[in-house]
N, CA and C atoms as a LAMMPS dump frame, in Angstrom:
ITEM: TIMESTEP
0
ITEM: NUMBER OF ATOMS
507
ITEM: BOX BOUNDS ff ff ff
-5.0000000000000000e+02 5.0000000000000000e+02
-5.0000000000000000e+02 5.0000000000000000e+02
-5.0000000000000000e+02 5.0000000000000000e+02
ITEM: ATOMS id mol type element x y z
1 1 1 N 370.071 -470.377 369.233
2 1 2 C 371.316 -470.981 369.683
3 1 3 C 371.276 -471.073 371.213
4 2 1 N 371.732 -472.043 371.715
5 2 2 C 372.297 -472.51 373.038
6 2 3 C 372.443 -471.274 373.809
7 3 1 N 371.831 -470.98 374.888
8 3 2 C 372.947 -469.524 375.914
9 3 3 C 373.89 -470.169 376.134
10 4 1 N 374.381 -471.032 376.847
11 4 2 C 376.038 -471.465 376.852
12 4 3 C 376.886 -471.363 375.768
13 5 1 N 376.031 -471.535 374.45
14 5 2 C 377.25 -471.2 373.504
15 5 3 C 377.599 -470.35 373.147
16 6 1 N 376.257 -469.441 372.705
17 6 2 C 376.774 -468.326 372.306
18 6 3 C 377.696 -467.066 373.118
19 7 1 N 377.052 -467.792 374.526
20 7 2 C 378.215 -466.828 375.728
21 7 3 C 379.714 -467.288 375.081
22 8 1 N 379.792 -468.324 375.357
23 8 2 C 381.336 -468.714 375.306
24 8 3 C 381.831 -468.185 373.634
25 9 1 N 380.633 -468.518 372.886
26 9 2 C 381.441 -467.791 371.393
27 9 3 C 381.205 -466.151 371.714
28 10 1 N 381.112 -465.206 372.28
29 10 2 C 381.125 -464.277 372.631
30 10 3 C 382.281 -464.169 373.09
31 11 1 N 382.739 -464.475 374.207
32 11 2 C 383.504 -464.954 374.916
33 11 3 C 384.877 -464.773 374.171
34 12 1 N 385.414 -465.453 373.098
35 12 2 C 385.77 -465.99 372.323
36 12 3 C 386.203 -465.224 371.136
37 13 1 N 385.409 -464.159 370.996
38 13 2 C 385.547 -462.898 370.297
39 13 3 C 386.847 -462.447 371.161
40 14 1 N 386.618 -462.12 372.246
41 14 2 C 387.234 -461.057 373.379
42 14 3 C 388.953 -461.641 373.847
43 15 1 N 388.643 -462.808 373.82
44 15 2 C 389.837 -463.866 374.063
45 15 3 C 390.978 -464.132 372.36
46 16 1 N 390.019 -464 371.66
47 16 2 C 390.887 -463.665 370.397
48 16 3 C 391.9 -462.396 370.052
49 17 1 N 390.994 -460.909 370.45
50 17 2 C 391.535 -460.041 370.341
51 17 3 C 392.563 -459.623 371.387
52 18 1 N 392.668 -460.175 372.424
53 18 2 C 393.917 -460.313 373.448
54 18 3 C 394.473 -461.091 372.962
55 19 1 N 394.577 -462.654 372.109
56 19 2 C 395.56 -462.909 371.463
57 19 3 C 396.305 -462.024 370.614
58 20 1 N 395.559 -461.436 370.077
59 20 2 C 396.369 -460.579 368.956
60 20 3 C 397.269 -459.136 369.721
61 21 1 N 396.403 -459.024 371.085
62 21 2 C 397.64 -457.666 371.896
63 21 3 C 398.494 -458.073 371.946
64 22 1 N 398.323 -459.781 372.688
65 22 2 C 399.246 -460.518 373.402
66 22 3 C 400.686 -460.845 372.138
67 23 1 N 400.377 -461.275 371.235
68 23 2 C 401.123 -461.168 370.111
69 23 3 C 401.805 -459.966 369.769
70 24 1 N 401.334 -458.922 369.427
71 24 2 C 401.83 -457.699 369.172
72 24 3 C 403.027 -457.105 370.439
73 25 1 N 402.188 -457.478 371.73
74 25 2 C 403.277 -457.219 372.732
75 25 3 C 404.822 -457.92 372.637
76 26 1 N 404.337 -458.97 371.797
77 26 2 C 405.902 -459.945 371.919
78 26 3 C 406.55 -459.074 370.603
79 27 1 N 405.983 -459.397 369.635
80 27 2 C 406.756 -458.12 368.194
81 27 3 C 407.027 -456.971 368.45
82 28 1 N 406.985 -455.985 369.538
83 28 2 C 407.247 -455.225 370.295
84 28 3 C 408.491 -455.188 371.086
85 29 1 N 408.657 -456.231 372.251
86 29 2 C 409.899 -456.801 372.379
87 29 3 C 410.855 -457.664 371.318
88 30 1 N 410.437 -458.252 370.467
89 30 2 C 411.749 -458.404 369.754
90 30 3 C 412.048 -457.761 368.962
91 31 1 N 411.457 -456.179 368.118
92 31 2 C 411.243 -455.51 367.827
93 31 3 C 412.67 -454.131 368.454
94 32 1 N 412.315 -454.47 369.779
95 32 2 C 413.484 -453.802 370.684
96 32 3 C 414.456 -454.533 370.879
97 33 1 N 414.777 -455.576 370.272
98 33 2 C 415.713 -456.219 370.33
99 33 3 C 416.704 -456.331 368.711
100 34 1 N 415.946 -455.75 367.988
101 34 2 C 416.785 -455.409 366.605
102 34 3 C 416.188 -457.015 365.792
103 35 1 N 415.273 -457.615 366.525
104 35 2 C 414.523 -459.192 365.816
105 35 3 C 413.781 -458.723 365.076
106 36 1 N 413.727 -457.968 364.055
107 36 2 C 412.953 -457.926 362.72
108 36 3 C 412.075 -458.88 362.531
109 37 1 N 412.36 -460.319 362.049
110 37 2 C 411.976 -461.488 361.682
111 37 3 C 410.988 -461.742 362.504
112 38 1 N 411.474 -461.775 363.968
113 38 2 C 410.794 -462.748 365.413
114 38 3 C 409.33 -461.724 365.156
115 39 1 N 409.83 -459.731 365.37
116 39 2 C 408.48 -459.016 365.178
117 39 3 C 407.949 -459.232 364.31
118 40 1 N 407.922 -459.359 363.186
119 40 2 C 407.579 -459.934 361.835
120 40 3 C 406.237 -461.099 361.852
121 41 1 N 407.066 -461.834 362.178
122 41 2 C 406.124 -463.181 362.559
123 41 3 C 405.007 -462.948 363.534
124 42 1 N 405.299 -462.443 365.043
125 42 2 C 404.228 -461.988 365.57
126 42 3 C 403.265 -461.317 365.062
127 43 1 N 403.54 -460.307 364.383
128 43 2 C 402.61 -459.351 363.952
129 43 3 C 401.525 -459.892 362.915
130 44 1 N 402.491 -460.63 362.455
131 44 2 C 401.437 -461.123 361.243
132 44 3 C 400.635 -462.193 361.845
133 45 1 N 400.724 -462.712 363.2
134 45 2 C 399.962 -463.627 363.993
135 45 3 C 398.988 -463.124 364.584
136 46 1 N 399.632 -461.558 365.267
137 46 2 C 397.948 -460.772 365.927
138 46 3 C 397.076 -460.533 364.985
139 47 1 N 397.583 -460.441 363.595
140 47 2 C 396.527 -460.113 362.581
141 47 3 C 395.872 -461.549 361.976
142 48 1 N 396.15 -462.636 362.589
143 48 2 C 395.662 -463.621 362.284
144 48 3 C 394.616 -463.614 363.342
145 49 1 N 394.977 -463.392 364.926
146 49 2 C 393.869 -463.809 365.857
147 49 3 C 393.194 -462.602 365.315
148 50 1 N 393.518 -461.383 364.942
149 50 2 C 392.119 -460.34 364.926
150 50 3 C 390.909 -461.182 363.663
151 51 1 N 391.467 -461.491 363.063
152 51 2 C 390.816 -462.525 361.775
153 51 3 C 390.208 -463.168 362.678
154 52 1 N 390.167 -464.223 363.457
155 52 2 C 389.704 -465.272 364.172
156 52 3 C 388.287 -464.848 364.928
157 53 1 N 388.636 -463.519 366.248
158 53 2 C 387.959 -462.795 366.287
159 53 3 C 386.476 -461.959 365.341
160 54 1 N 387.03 -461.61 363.925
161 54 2 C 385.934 -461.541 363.283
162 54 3 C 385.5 -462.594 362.613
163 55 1 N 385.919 -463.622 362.791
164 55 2 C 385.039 -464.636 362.106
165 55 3 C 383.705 -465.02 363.404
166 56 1 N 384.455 -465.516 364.066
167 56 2 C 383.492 -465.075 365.718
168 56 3 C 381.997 -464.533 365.783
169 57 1 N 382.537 -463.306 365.675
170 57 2 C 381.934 -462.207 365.088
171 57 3 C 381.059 -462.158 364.41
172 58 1 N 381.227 -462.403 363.021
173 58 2 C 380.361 -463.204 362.088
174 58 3 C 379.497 -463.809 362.167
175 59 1 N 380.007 -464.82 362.709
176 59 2 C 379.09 -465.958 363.179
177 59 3 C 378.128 -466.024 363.869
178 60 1 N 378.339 -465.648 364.799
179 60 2 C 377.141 -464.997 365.425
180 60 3 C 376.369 -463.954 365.095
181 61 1 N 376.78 -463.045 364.542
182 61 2 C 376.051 -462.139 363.215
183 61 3 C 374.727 -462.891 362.252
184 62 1 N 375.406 -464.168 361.853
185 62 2 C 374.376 -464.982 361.075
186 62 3 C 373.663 -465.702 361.47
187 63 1 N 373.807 -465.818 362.373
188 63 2 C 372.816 -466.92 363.375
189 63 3 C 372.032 -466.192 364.156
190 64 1 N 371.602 -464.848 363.523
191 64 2 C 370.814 -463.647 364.805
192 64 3 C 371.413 -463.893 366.199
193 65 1 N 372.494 -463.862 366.783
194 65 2 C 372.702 -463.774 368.286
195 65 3 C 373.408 -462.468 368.308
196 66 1 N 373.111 -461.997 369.479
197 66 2 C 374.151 -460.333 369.324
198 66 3 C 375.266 -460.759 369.907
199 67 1 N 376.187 -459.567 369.693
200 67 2 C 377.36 -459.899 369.616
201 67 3 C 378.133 -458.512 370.836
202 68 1 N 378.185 -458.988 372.108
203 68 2 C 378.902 -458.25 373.216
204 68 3 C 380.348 -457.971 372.952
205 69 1 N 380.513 -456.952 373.014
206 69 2 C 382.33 -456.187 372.834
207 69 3 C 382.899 -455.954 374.347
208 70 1 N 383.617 -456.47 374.769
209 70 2 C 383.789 -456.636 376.336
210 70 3 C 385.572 -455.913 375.716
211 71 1 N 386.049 -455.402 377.014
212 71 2 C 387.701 -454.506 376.647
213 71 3 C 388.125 -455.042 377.087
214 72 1 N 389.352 -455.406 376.059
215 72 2 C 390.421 -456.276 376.145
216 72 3 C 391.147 -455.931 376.758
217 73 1 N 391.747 -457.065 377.735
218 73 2 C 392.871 -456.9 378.705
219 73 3 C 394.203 -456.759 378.345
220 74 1 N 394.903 -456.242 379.276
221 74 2 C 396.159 -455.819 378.65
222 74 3 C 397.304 -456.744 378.897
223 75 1 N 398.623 -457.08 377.957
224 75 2 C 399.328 -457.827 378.525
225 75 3 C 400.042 -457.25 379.247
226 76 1 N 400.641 -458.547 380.592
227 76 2 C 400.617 -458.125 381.251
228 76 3 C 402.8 -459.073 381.687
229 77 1 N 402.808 -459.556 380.755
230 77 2 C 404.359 -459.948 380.515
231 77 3 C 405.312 -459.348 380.484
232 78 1 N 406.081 -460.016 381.392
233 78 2 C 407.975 -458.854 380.945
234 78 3 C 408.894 -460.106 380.753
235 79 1 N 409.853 -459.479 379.961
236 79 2 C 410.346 -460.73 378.955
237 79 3 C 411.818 -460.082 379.368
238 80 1 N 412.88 -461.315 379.693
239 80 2 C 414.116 -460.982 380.326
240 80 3 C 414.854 -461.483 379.643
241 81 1 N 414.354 -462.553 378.291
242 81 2 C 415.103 -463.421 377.344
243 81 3 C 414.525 -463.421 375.839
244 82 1 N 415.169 -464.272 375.479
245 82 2 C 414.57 -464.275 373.767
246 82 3 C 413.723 -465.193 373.85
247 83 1 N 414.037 -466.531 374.881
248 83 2 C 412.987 -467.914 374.724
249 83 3 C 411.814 -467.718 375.492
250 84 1 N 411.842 -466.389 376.522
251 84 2 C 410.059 -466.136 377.229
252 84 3 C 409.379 -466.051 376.366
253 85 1 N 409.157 -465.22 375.698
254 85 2 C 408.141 -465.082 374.529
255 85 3 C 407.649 -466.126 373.606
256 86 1 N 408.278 -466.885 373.613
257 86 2 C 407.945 -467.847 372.5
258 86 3 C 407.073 -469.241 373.589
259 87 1 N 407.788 -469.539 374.823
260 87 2 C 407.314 -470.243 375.809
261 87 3 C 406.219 -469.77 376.808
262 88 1 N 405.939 -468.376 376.435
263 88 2 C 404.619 -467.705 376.644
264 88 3 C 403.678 -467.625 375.408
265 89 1 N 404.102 -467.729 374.471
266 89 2 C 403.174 -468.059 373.453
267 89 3 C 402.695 -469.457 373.152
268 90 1 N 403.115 -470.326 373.465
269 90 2 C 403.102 -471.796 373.272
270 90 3 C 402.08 -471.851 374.516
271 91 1 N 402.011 -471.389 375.423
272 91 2 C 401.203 -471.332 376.537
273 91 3 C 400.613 -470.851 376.4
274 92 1 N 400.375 -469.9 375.586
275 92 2 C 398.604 -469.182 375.296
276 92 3 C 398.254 -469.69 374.336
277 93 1 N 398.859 -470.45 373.848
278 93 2 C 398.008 -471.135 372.13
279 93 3 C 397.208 -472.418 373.068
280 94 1 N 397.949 -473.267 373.91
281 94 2 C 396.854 -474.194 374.662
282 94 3 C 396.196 -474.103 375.317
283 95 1 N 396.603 -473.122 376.295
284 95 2 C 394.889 -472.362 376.573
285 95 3 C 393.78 -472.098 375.99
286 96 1 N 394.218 -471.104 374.227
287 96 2 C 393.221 -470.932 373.356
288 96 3 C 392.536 -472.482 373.057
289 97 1 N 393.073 -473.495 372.866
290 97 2 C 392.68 -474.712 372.393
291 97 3 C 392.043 -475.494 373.535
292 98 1 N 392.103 -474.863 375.105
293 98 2 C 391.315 -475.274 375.851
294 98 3 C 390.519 -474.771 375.921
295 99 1 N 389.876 -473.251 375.859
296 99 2 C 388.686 -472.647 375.024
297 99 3 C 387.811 -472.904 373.837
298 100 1 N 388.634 -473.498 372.598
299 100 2 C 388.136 -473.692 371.538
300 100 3 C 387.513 -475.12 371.919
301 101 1 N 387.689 -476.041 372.643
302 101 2 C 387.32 -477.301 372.983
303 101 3 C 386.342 -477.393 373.941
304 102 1 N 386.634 -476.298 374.881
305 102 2 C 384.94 -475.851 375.247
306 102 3 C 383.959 -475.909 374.562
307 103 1 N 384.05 -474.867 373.55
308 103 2 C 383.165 -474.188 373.109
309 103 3 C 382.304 -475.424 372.097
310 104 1 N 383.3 -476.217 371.559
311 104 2 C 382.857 -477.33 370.61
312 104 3 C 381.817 -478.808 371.676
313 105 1 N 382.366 -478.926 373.307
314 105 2 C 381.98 -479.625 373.554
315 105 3 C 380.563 -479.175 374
316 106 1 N 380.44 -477.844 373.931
317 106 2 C 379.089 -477.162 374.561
318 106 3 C 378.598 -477.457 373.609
319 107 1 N 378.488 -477.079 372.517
320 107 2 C 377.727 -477.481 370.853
321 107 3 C 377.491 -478.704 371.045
322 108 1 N 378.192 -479.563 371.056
323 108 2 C 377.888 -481.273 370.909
324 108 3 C 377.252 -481.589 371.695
325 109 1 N 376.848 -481.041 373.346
326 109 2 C 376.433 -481.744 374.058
327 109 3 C 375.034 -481.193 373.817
328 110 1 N 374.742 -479.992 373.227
329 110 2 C 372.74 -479.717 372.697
330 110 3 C 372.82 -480.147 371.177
331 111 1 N 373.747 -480.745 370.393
332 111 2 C 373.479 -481.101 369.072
333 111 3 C 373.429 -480.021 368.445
334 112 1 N 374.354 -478.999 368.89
335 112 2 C 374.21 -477.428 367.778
336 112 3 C 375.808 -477.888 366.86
337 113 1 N 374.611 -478.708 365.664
338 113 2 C 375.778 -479.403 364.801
339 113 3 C 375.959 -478.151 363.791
340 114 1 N 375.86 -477.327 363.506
341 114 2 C 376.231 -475.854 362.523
342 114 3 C 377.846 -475.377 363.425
343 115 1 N 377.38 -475.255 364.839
344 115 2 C 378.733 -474.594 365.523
345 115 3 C 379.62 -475.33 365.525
346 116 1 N 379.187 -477.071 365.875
347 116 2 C 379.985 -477.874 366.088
348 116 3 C 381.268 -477.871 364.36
349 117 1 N 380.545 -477.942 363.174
350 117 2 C 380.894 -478.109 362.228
351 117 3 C 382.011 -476.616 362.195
352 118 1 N 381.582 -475.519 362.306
353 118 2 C 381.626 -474.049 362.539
354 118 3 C 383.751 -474.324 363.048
355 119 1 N 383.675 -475.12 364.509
356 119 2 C 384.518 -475.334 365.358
357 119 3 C 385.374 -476.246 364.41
358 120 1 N 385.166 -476.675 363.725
359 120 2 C 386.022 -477.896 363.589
360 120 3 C 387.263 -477.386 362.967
361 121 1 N 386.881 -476.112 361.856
362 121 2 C 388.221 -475.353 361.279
363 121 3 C 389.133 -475.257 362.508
364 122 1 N 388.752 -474.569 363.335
365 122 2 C 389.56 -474.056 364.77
366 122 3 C 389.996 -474.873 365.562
367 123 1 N 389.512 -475.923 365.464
368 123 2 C 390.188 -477.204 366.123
369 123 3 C 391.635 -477.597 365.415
370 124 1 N 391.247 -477.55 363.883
371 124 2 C 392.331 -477.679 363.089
372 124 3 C 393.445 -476.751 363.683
373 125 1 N 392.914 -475.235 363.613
374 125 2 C 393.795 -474.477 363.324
375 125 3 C 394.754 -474.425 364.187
376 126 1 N 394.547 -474.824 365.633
377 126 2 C 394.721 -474.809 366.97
378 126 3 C 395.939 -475.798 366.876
379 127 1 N 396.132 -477.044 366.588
380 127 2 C 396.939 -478.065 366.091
381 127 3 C 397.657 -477.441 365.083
382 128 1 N 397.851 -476.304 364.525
383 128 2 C 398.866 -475.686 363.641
384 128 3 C 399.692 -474.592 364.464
385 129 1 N 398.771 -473.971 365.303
386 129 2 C 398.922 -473.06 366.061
387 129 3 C 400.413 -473.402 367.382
388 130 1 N 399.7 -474.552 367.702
389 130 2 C 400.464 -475.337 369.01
390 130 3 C 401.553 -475.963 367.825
391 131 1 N 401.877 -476.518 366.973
392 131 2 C 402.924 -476.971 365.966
393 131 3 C 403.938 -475.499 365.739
394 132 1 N 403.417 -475.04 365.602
395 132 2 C 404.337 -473.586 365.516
396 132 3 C 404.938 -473.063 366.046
397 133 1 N 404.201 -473.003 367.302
398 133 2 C 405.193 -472.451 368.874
399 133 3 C 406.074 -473.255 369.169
400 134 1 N 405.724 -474.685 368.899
401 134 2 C 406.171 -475.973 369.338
402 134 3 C 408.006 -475.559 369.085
403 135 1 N 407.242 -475.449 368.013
404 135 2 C 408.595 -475.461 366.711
405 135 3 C 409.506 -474.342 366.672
406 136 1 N 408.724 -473.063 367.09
407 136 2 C 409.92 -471.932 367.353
408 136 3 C 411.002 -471.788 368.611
409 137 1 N 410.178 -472.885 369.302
410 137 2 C 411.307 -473.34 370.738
411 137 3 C 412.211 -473.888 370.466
412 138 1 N 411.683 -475.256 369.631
413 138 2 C 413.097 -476.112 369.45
414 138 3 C 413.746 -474.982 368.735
415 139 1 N 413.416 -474.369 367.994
416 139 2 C 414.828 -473.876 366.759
417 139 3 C 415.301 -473.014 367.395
418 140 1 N 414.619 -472.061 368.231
419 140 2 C 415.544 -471.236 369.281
420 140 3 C 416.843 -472.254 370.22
421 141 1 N 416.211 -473.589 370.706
422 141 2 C 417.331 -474.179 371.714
423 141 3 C 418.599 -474.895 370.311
424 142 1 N 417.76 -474.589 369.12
425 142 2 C 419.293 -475.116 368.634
426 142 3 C 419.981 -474.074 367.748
427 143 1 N 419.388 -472.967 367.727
428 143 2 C 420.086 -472.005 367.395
429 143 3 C 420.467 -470.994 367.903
430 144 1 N 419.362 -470.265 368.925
431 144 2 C 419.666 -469.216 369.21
432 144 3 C 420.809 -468.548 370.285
433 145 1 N 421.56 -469.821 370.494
434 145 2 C 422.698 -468.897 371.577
435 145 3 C 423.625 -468.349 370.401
436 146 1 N 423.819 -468.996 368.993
437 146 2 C 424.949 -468.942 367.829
438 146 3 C 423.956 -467.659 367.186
439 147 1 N 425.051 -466.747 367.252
440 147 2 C 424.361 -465.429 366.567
441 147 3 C 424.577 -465.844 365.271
442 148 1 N 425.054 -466.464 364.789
443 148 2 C 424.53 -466.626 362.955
444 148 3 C 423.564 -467.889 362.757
445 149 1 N 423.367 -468.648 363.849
446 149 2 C 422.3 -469.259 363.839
447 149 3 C 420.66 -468.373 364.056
448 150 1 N 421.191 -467.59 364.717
449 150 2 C 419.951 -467.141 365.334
450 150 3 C 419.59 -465.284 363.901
451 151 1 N 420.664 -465.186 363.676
452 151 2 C 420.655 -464.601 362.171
453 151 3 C 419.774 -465.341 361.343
454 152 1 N 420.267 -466.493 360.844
455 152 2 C 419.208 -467.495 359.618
456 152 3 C 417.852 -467.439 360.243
457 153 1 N 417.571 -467.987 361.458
458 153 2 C 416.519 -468.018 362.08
459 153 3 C 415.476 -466.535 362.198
460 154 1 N 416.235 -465.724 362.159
461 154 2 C 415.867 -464.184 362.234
462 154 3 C 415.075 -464.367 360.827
463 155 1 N 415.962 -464.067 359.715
464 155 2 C 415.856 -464.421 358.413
465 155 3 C 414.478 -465.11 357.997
466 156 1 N 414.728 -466.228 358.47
467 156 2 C 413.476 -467.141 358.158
468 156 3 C 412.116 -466.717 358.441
469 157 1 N 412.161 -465.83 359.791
470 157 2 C 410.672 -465.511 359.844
471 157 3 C 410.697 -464.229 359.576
472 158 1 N 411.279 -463.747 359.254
473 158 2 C 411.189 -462.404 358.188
474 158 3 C 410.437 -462.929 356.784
475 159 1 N 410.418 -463.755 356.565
476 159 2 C 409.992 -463.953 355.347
477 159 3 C 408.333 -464.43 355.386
478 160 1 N 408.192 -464.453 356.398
479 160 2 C 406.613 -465.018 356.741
480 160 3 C 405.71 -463.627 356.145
481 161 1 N 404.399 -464.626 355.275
482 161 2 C 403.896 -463.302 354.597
483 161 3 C 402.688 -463.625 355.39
484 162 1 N 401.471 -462.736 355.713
485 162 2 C 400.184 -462.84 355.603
486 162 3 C 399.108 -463.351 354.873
487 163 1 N 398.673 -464.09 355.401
488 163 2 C 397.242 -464.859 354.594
489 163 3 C 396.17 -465.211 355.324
490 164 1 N 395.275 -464.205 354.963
491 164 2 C 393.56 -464.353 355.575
492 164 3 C 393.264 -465.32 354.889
493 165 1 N 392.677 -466.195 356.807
494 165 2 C 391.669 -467.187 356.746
495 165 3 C 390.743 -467.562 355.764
496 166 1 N 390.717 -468.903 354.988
497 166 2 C 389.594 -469.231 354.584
498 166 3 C 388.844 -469.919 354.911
499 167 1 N 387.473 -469.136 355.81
500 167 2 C 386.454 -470.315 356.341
501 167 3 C 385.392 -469.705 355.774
502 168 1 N 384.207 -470.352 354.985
503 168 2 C 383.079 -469.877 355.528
504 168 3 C 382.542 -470.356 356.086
505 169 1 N 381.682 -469.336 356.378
506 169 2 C 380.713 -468.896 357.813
507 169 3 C 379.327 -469.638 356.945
C-alpha cells in the first residue's frame, strides 16, 4: 500500500477515536442537563465512531500494514447552551468528511482501487453523518426554546437504539 495512505488511514484510526471522546463529551453535558435523550444519542454515536475506528483498524490489519496507536486528544469544548453542541458537532462531522476525502483522493490518485472501494462506505456514511447534525439544529431552532417541544424532542432521541456497522473489510 501507498505510504501516503496508509499514514492518513492510520491517521484516521486516531481521528475516529476522538470522535467518539468528542461525542461522549457532549452526552456528558446534556447528561448534566437532565437531556437523557440528547446523552442517549451521543453515546450511541461515540460507539459508532469507535466502530469506524476499528474498521480502520482492520483494514489495515488485512492488507499487512501496521497499525500506529497515537493518544487521543482531549476535548477541549465548553458548552454555555443546548445549540453549542450540536453546532460543534455538525462541525466535526465536516471536518471528518474532509479527512475521509483525503484519504479517498490519495487512493485514486496511485489507483489503490481496494481503499478507494474500502472509502466509498464512508463517503456514504459521512452524508448521513452531516444529514443528522444538519437536522438536530433545525429541530432544536424549532423546538427547543418550548419546553414541551424540546420534551418530544428529548423523547425522540431517547429512543435511538445502536447498530454496528455493516462493512466488509
Amino acid at each position: 500500500m501507498d505510504q501516503t495512505v496508509s499514514q492518513l488511514l492510520n491517521e484516521q484510526i486516531n481521528k475516529e477515536f476522538y470522535s467518539a471522546y468528542l461525542y461522549l463529551d457532549i452526552a456528558n453535558y446534556y447528561d448534566s442537563l437532565g437531556l437523557d435523550g440528547f446523552a442517549n444519542w451521543y453515546e450511541i454515536q461515540a460507539k459508532e465512531e469507535m466502530d469506524h475506528a476499528m474498521l480502520f483498524y482492520h483494514y489495515l490489519h488485512n492488507n499487512d500494514v501496521p497499525v500506529t496507536l497515537e493518544a487521543v486528544a482531549r476535548p477541549d469544548k465548553t458548552y454555555t447552551n443546548r445549540m453549542e453542541p450540536l453546532e460543534a458537532a455538525l462541525a466535526h462531522e465536516k471536518y471528518v468528511t474532509s479527512l475521509i476525502n483525503a484519504i479517498y483522493a490519495a487512493a485514486q490518485k496511485v489507483n489503490d482501487f481496494r481503499t478507494t472501494q474500502f472509502m466509498d462506505w464512508f463517503i456514504k456514511e459521512q452524508g448521513e453523518e452531516e444529514k443528522n447534525s444538519s437536522d438536530q439544529i433545525t429541530k432544536m431552532k424549532l423546538y427547543g426554546d418550548d419546553a414541551k417541544g424540546l420534551y418530544m424532542l428529548n423523547s425522540e432521541l431517547l429512543g435511538r437504539t445502536y447498530t454496528a456497522p455493516t462493512l466488509t473489510l
